[in-house]
C-alpha positions in Angstrom: -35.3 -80.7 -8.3 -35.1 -79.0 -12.0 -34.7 -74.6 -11.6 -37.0 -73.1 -13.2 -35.9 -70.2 -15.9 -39.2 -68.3 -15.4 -38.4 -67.4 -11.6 -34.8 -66.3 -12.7 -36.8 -63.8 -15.4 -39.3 -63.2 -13.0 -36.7 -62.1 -10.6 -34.4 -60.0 -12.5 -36.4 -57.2 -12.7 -37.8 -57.5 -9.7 -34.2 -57.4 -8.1 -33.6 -54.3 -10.3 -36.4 -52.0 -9.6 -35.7 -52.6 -6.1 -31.8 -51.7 -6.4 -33.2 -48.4 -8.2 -35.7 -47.2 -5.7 -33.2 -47.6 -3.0 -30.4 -45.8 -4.9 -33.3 -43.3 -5.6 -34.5 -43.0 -1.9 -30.4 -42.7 -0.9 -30.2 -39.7 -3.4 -32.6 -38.2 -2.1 -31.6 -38.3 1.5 -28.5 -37.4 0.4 -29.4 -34.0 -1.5 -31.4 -33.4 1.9 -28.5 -33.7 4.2 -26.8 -31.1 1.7 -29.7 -28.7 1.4 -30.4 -28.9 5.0 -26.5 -28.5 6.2 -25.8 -24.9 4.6 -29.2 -23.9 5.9 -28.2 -24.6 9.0 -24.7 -23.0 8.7 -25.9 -19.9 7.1 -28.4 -19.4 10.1 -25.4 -19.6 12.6 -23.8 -16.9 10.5 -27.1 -14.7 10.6 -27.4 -15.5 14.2 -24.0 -14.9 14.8 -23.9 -11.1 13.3 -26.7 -10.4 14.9 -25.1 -11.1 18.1 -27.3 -14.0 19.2 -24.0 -16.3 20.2 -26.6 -18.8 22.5 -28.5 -19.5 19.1 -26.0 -19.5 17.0 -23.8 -21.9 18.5 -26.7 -24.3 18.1 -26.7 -24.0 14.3 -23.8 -24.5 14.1 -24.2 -27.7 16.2 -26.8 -29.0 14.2 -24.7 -28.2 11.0 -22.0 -30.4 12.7 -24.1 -33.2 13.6 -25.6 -33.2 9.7 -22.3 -32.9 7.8 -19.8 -34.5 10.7 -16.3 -34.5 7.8 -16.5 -30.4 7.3 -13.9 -29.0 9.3 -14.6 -25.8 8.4 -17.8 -26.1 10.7 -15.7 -27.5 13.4 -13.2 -24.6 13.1 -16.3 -22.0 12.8 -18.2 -23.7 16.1 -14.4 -23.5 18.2 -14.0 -20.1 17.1 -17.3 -19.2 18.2 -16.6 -21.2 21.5 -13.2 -19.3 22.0 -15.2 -15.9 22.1 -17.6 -16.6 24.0 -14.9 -18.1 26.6 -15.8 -21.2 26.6 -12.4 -22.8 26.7 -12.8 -26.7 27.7 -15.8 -26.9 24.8 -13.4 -25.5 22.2 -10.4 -27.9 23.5 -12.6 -31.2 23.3 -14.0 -30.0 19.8 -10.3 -29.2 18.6 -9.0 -32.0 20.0 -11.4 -34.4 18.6 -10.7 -33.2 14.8 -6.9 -33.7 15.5 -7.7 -37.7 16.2 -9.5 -38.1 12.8 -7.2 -40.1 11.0 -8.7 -39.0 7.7 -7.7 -35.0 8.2 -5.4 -33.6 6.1 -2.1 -32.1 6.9 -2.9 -28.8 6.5 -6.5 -29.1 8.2 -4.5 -30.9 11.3 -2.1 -28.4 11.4 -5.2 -25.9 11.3 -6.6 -27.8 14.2 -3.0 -27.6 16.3 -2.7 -23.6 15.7 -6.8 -23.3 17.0 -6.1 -25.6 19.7 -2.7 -23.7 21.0 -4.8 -20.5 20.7 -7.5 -22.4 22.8 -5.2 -23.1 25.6 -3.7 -19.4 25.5 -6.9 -18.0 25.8 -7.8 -20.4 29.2 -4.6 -19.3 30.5 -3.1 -22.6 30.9 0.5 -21.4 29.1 2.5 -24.6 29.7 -0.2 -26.4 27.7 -0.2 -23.8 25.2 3.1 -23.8 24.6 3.8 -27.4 24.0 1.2 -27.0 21.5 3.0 -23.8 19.7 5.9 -25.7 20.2 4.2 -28.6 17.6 3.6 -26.0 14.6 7.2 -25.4 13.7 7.8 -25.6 10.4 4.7 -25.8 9.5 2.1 -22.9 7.5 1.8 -21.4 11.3 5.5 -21.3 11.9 5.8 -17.4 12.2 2.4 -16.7 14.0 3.5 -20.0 16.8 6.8 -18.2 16.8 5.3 -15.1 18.1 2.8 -16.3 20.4 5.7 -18.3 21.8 7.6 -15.1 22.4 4.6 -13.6 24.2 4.2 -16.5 26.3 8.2 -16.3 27.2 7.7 -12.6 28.1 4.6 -13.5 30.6 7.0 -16.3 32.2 9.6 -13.5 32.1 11.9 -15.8 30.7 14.2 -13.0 28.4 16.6 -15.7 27.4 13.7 -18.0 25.2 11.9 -15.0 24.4 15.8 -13.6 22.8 16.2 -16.9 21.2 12.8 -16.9 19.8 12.4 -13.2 18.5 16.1 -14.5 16.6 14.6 -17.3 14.9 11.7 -15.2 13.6 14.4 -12.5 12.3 16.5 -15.6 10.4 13.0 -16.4 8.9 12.2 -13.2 7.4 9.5 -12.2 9.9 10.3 -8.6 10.8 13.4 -6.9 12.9 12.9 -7.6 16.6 16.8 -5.7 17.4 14.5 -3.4 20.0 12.7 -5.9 21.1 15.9 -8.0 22.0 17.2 -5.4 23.4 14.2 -4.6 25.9 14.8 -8.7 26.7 18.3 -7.7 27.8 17.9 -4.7 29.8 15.3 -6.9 31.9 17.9 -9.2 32.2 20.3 -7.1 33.8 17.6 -5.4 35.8 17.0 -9.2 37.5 21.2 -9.6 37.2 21.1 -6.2 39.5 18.7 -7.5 41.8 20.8 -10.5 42.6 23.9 -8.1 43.0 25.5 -9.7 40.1 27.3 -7.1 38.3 29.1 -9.2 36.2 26.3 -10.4 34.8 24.1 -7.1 34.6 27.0 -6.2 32.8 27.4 -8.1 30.1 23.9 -7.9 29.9 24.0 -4.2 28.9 26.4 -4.6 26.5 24.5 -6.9 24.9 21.4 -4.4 24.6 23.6 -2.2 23.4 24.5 -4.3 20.2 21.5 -5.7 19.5 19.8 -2.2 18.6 22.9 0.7 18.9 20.3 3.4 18.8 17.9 2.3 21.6 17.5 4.8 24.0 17.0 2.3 27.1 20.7 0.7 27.6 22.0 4.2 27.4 19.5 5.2 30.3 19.9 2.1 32.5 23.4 2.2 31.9 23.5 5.7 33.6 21.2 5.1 36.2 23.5 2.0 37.4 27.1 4.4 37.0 25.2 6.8 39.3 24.1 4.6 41.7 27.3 2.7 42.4 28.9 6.2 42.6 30.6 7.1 39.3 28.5 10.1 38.2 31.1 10.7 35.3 30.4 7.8 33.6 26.8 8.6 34.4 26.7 11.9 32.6 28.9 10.3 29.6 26.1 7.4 29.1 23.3 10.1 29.6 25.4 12.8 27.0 24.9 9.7 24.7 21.3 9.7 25.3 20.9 13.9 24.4 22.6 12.9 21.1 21.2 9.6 20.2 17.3 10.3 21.6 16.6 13.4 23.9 13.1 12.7 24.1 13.2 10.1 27.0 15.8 12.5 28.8 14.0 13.9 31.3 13.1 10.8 32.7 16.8 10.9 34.4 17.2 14.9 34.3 16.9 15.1 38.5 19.8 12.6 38.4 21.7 14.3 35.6 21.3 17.4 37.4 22.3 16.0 40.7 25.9 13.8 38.9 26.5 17.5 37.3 26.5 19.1 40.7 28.6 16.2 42.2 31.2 16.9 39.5 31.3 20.6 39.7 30.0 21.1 35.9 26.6 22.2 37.0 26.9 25.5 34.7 26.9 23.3 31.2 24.7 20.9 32.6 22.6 24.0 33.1 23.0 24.7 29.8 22.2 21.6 28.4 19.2 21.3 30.2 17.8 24.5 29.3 18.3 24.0 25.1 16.5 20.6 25.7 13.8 22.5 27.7 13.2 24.7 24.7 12.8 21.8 22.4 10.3 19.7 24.6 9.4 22.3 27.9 8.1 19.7 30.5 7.9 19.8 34.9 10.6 17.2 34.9 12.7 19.1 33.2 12.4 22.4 35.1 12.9 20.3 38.4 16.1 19.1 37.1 17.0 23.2 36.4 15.8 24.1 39.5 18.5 21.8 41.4 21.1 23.4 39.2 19.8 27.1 39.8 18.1 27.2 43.3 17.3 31.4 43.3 13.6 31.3 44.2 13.2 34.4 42.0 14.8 32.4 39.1 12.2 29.5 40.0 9.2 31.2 40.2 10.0 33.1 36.9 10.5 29.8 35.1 7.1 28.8 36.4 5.4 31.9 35.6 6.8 31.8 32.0 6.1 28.1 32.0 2.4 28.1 33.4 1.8 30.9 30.4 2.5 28.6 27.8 2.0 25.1 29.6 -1.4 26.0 32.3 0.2 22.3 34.0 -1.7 21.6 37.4 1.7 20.4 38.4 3.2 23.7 37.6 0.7 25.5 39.7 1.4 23.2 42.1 5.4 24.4 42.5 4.4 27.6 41.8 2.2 27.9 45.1 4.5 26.3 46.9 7.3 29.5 46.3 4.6 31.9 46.6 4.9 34.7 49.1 2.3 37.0 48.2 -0.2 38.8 50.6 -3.6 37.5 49.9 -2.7 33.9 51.0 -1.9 33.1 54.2 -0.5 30.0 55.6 -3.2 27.9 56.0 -4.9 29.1 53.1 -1.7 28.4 51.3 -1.9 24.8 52.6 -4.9 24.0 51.8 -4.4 25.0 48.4 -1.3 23.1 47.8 -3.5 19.9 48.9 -6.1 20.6 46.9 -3.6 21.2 43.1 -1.7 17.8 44.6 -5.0 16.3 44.2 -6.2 17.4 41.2 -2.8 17.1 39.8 -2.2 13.6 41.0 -4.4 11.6 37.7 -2.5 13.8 35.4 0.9 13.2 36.8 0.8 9.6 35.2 1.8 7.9 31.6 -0.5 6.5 29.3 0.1 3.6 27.0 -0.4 4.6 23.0 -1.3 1.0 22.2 -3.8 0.3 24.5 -4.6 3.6 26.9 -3.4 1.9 30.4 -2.0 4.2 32.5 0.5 4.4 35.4 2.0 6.6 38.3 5.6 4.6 37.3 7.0 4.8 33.9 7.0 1.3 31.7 9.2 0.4 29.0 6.7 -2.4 28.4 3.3 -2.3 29.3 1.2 -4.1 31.6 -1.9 -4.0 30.3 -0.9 -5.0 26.7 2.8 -6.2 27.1 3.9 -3.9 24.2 7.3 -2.3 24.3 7.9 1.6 23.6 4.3 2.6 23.6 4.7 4.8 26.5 5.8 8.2 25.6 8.4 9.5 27.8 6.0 12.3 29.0 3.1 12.6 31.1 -0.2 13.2 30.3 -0.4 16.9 31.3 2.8 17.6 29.6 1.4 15.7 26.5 
């Protein structure tokens, strides 16, 4: 059978218009999907600043599902998951751009940091530090490090948390000698615990050279002289303390007062205590002089003169409690003393600077936001 030409110029253009109008119809889908998918993304954004998180996380769904490869729209909808605390949908969607095999490396290691941050955020620390532990050496090195070292201060695991706060300071991050210090104090609080002295020791002396001018080692290292019944060295550590930081001071003055008196030197301690009170007057630190110089007259002027300048609930309080006078009898006096315990009781505390949580019991870190030094090393009425 012969081919005949005129089909094959028949069919050439025929083949061709066809190949344009589906390249024409593909274009134009294509300029859709792109119009449509910042529409979409940009109504998340509105929705999202106007606090509609519900609505917003369905643009951004529908922005996913129209332009799948943009992992910025991934990183935007896990975010937004992560807020709103919903963990496990921010894990799947985290873990499912770290098994494209097309991401790049620093979009992957994007995905690793927002994942680790996923996990921290469910509480599920084991998980979240494996994944911290996979961003070393990476653009996230320094901000893994430090969630690491939060992690190992949760755990309450001082000896990671020392190694990790070193690596950061041979990287250049910042100086973390207080910090390490803090780390070792706990330890030798723990080393204490277990009535190993050897240990709570050495433990100290390493606080002391990681930061020389921390005020902690010299207080813990006074309290523990004191308390195995060597009030000398006690009041050496704590003479360190007036010279090096006198502001946390008087939260050992009862116990310097009470080592002076055990090694007959009460009248400098006196003195002492006094010139500090004049710099920084506070309750705990008239206690202390009050052990050292018992005259009731001699008290209740020192509360007088102290309530005049400082109006302290807790001063009231003490002052009551030596008062003689007429007008009050005893149960009248009683029920007075309750009532300034009381009322006194919410301002007898310490406040954290960082993050306001407060506490009867004074924290070197705190609780509520796990920050070290934030308490000042007064209470709130004296503040």
């Amino acid at each position: 059978m012969d081919f005949d030409v005129q089909w094959l110029l028949l069919g050439l253009p025929l083949v061709f218009a066809i190949g344009w109008l589906a390249s024409r119809l593909d274009m134009r889908q294509w300029r859709r999907e792109q119009r449509d998918s910042p529409r979409a993304y940009y109504k998340g954004l509105n929705l999202l600043l106007n606090e509609q998180y519900d609505k917003a996380i369905d643009a951004f769904i529908e922005a996913v599902q129209q332009d799948p490869d943009t992992s910025d729209l991934h990183f935007a909808l896990g975010s937004l998951f992560r807020r709103r605390g919903e963990y496990e949908r921010a894990v799947r969607l985290h873990q499912h751009l770290l098994q494209r095999a097309d991401l790049p490396k620093a979009e992957r290691d994007r995905a690793q940091y927002a994942l680790a941050q996923d996990f921290l955020k469910a509480g599920l620390f084991d998980r979240a530090e494996q994944a911290y532990g996979m961003l070393h050496e990476t653009a996230f090195d320094t901000e893994a490090r430090l969630a690491l070292m939060t992690l190992h201060e949760r755990g309450r695991d001082w000896h990671a948390a020392i190694a990790t706060a070193r690596q950061l300071e041979t990287v250049g991050a910042a100086s973390f000698a207080s910090r390490i210090s803090h780390y070792w104090c706990e330890l030798a609080v723990e080393a204490d615990a277990r009535q190993a002295t050897a240990q709570a020791d050495a433990a100290v002396a390493s606080a002391r050279d990681a930061a020389p001018q921390a005020p902690r080692p010299l207080v813990l290292a006074g309290q523990r002289a004191f308390s195995r019944g060597d009030p000398a060295l006690a009041l050496a550590e704590w003479g360190k303390l007036l010279s090096i930081d006198p502001r946390p001071f008087s939260l050992v003055a009862r116990d310097y007062a009470r080592a002076a008196l055990t090694m007959n030197c009460a009248p400098a301690a006196l003195e002492h205590l006094r010139v500090l009170y004049a710099r920084a007057p506070s309750v705990d630190l008239l206690a202390a002089i009050a052990l050292l110089d018992a005259d009731p007259a001699h008290q209740r002027d020192r509360l007088l003169a102290h309530m005049h300048e400082h109006p302290t609930l807790t001063a009231a309080q003490n002052l009551l409690m030596l008062s003689e006078t007429e007008p009050l009898n005893g149960a009248a006096l009683a029920s007075l003393r309750d009532a300034m315990a009381r009322a006194a009781k919410p301002l007898q505390r310490y406040r954290c600077a960082a993050c306001g949580f407060e506490a009867q019991h004074y924290f070197w870190q705190c609780p509520g936001c796990l920050s070290w030094d934030t308490y000042p090393p007064h209470r709130l009425e004296d503040q």
